[in-house]
C-alpha positions in Angstrom: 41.2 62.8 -82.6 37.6 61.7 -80.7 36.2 59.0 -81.5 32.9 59.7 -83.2 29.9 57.3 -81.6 26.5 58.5 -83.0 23.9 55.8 -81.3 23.0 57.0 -77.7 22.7 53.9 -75.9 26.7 53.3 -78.0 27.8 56.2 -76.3 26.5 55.2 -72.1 28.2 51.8 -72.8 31.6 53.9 -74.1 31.2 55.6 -70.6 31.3 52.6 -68.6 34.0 51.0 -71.0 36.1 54.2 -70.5 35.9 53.6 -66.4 37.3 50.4 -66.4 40.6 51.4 -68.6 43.1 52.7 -66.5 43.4 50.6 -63.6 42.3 46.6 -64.0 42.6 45.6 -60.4 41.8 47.9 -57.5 45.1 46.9 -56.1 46.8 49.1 -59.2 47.6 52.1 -60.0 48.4 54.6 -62.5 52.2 53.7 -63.0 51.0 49.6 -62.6 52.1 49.9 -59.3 50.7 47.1 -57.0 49.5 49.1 -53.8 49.4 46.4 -51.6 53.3 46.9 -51.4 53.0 50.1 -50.0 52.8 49.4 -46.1 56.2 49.4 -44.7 57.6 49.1 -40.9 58.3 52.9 -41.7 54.8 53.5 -43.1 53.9 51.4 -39.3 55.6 53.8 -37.4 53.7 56.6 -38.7 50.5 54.8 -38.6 51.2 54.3 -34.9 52.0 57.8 -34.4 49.4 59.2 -36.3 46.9 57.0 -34.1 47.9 58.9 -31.1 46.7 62.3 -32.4 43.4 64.0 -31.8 40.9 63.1 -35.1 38.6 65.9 -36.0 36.3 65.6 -38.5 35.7 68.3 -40.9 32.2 69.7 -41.4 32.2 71.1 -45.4 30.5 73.7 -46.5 29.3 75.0 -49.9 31.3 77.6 -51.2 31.7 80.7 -51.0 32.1 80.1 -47.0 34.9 77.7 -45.6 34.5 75.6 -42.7 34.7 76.4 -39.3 38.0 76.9 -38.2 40.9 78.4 -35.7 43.6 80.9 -37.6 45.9 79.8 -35.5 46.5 76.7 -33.2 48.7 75.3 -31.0 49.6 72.0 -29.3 50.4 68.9 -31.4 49.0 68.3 -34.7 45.7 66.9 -35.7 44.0 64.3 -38.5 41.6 66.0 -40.4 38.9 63.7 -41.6 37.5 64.6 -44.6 35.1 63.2 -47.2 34.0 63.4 -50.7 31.3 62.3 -52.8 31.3 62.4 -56.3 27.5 63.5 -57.4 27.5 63.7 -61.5 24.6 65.4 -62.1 22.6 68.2 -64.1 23.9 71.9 -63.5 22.7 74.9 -65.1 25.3 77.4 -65.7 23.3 81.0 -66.2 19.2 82.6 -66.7 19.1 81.4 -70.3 18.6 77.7 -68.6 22.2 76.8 -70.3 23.3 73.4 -68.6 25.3 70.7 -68.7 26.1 67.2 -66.8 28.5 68.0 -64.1 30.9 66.4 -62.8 31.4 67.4 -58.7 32.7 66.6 -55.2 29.4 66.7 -53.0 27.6 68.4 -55.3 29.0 71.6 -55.6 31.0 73.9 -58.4 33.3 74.8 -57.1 34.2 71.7 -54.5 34.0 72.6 -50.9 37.1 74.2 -48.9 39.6 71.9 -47.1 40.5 73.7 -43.8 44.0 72.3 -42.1 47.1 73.6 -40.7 50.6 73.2 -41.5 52.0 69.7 -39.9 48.3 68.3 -39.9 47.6 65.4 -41.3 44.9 65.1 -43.7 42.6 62.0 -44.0 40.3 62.0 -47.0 37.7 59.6 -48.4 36.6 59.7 -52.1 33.6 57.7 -52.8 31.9 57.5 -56.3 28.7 56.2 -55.9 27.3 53.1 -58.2 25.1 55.7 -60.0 27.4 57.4 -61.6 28.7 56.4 -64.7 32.7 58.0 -64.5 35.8 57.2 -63.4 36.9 60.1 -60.9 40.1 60.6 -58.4 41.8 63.9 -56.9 44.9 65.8 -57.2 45.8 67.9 -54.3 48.4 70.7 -54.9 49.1 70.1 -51.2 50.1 66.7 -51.1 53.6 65.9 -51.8 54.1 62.1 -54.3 51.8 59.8 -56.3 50.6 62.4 -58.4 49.1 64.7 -55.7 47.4 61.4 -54.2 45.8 61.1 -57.7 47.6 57.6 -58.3 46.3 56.3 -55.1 42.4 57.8 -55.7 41.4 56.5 -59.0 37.9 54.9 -58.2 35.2 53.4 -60.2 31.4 53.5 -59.7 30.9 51.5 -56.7 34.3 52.0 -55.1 36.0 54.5 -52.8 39.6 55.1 -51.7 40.9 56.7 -48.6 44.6 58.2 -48.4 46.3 60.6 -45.6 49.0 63.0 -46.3 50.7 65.7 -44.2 50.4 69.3 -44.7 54.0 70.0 -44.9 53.6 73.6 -46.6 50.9 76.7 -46.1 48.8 78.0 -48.1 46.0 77.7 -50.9 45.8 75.0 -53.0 44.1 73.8 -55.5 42.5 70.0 -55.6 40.8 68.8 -59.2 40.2 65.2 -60.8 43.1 64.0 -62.9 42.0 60.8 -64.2 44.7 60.4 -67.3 45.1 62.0 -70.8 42.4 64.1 -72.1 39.7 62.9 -69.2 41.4 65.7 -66.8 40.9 69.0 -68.5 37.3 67.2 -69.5 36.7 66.4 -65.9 38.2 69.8 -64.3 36.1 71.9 -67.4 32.9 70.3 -65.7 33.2 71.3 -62.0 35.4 69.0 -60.0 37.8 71.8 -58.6 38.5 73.1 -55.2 40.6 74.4 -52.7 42.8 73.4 -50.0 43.3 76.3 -47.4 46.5 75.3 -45.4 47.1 77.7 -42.2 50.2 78.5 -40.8 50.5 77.1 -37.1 50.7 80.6 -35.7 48.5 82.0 -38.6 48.9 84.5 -41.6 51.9 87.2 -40.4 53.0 90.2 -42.6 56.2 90.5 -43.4 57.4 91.4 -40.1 56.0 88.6 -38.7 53.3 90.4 -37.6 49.7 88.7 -36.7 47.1 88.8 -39.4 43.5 87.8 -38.7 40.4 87.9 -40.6 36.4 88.5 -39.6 35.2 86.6 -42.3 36.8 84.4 -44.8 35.3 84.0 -48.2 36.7 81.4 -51.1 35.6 82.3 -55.2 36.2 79.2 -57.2 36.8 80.5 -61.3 35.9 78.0 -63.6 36.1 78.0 -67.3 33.1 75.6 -69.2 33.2 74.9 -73.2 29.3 73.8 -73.7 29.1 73.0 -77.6 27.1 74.4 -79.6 24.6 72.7 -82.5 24.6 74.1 -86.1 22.7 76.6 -85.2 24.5 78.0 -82.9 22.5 77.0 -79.7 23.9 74.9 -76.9 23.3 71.5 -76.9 21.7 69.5 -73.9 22.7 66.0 -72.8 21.4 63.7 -70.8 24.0 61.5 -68.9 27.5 61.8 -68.1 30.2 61.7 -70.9 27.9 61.8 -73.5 29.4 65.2 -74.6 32.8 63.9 -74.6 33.3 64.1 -77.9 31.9 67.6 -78.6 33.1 68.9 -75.8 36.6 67.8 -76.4 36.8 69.9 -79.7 35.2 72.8 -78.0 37.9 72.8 -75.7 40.2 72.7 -78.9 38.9 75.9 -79.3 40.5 77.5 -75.9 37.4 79.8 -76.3 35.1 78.8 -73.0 31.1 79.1 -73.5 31.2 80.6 -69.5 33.8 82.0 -67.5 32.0 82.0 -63.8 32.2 82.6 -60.1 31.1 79.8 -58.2 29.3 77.9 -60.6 27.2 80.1 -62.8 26.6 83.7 -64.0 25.6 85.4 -61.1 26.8 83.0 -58.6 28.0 85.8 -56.3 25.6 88.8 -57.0 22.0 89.4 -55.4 20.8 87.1 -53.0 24.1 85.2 -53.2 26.2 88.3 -52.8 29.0 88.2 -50.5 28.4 90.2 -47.0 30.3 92.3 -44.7 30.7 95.3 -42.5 32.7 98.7 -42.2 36.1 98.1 -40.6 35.9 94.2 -40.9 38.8 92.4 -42.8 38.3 90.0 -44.8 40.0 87.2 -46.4 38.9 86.5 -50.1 40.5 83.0 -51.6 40.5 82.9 -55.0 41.2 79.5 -57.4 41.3 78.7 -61.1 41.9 75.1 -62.2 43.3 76.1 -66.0 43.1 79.8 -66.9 45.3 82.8 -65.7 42.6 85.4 -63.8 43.4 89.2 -62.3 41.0 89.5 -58.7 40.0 93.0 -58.3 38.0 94.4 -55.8 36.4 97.5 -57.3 36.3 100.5 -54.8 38.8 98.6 -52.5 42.2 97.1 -52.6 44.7 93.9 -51.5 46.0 95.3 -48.3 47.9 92.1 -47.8 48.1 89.8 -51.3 49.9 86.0 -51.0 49.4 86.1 -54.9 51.1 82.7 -55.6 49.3 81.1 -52.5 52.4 80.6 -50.4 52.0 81.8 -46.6 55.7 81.3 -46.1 56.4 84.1 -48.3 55.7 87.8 -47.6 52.5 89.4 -48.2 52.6 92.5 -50.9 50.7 95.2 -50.0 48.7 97.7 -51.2 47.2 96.2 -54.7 44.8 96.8 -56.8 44.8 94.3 -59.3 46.4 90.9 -58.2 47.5 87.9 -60.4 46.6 84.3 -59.9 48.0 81.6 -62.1 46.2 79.0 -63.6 46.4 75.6 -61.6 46.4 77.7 -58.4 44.6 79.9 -55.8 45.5 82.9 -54.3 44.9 85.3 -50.7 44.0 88.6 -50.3 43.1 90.7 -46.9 41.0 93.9 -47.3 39.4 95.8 -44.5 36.3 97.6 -45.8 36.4 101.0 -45.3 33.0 102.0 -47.1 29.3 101.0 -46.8 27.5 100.0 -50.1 27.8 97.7 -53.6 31.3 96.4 -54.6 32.1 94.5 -57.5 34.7 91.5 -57.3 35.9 90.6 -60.7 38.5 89.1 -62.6 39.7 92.4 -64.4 39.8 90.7 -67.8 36.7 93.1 -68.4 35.3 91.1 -71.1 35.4 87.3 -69.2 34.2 89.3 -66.3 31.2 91.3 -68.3 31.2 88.9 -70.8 31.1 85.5 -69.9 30.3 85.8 -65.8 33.5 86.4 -64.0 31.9 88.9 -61.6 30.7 89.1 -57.9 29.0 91.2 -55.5 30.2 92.1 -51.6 27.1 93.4 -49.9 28.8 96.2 -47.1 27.3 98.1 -44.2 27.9 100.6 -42.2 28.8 104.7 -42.3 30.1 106.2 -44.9 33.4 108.3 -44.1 33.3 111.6 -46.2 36.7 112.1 -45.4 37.8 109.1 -47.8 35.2 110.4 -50.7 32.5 113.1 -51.0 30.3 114.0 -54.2 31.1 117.8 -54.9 28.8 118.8 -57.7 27.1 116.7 -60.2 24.8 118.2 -62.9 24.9 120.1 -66.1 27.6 121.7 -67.2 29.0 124.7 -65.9 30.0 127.9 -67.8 
């Protein structure tokens, strides 16, 4: 059960408290292991291999676009620098002015893309700046031990924490905050999720083997909020981070979210945010949820090639219309537009997606091809 604290100023000093539980030295962590053990004359050999390699440093991006990348590479692998900031700060979730205090890597929801390829090697920074007030770490569904590099991330305000791990397996992946118990569904229900794009060496293939490349690459982050509400039934406002713990915790009891959106708020995707593309281009939609099951559709257009658990190594399907991402995972789809004008990316739970938010727009130009579909007659009815 939470822990009821009623005085504000009780509450900011439970925060702080809260950060300093799990880990009492730096040097620790989750499991009480002491990290300074770690380095080992094998963990030296790979350090002196991994020096050798070409460092690139990866320029993020706000979602819905990824980073600049190649599809396909060749050559010896790389070390792909990357950093995060946490940023917990204020976030309004739809045109009502409903908001809350996030919880973010650089300041987006969802978290930026992580481009690599299979066989890099990944070098990330977490920092969590002073000002905030939480504990935060990451868990990347990419990174193989220590609790998807969770166990070695775990920083404090003030601190930061740098791991690297190989890519060993393609595909999308999530990344989220896992800081212990009931603190990781809090911290992935306020923002902190992403994705982790991992490319085949020689790039997406059908199921021949076949070479499969994209125009434009676009990446929908799904997350599910639980703002409480007062007695009256309004959403409540807070003013610092964790104050809502409590009542956000038993709206999360619930399983009922306030908002179910597409990149961070109703309407995320649609007007001047829209997504964009043109006739004949293919493009390559990511799509992740951190805790709920969703159904992409692409109204007016299909999956021509769907990796619906994420995994390049396995076969594409083909032709769908309505594909199936699990919760705690992110999915690929290829389409190649075939018609100008308005289409609606959804998750086909029509009531989340008309409901609580979990729509988009793609913006599409070009000519329209009567041969695909052609208005015959519309107007009263005929005798």
């Amino acid at each position: 059960m939470p822990i009821m604290v009623e005085d504000a100023q009780a509450r900011r000093d439970v925060v702080a408290y809260l950060g300093t539980l799990a880990h009492e030295s730096s040097n620790m962590d989750t499991a009480g292991h002491d990290l300074s053990m770690v380095t080992t004359a094998a963990s030296k050999e790979v350090a002196d291999l991994v020096a050798k390699l070409e460092r690139v440093k990866l320029d993020l991006v706000p979602p819905p676009m990824l980073p600049l990348h190649d599809q396909a590479t060749t050559g010896d692998p790389k070390v792909v620098v990357v950093e995060l900031t946490v940023q917990e700060k204020k976030w309004v979730l739809d045109s009502d002015g409903t908001a809350i205090m996030a919880l973010t890597y650089n300041g987006s929801i969802p978290a930026p893309a992580i481009v690599a390829h299979e066989g890099d090697y990944v070098e990330l920074t977490i920092r969590n700046p002073s000002s905030n007030l939480m504990e935060h770490n990451i868990d990347l569904h990419a990174v193989t031990g220590k609790l998807g590099g969770a166990a070695l991330t775990t920083v404090t305000p003030g601190n930061q924490a740098t791991i690297r791990f190989k890519a060993t397996k393609s595909g999308t992946f999530l990344y989220h905050c896992a800081p212990e118990g009931i603190m990781t569904p809090y911290h992935v229900t306020h923002g902190m999720t992403g994705v982790i794009l991992v490319l085949p060496r020689q790039g997406l293939t059908d199921e021949k083997g076949n070479s499969l490349t994209y125009d434009r690459a676009y990446y929908i982050g799904e997350n599910d909020f639980y703002v409480p509400r007062d007695a009256t039934g309004k959403f409540k406002q807070y003013s610092f981070s964790g104050e809502d713990l409590n009542d956000w915790v038993a709206s999360m009891h619930s399983l009922t979210p306030s908002h179910i959106v597409f990149n961070g708020r109703v309407g995320g995707l649609t007007g001047k945010d829209a997504m964009k593309a043109k006739v004949g281009e293919r493009v390559l939609f990511i799509h992740m949820q951190g805790n709920r099951d969703t159904r992409p559709h692409l109204i007016g257009g299909h999956g021509d090639y769907v990796w619906e658990t994420g995994s390049f190594s396995s076969p594409p399907l083909k032709d769908v219309q309505t594909w199936f991402v699990r919760g705690g995972a992110a999915g690929a789809a290829l389409y190649t537009f075939k018609q100008p004008g308005l289409y609606v990316y959804l998750n086909h739970n029509l009531i989340e997606a008309v409901e609580f938010g979990a729509a988009g727009h793609v913006m599409v130009e070009g000519g329209w091809n009567s041969e695909l579909l052609q208005s015959l007659y519309h107007g009263s009815l005929k005798q």
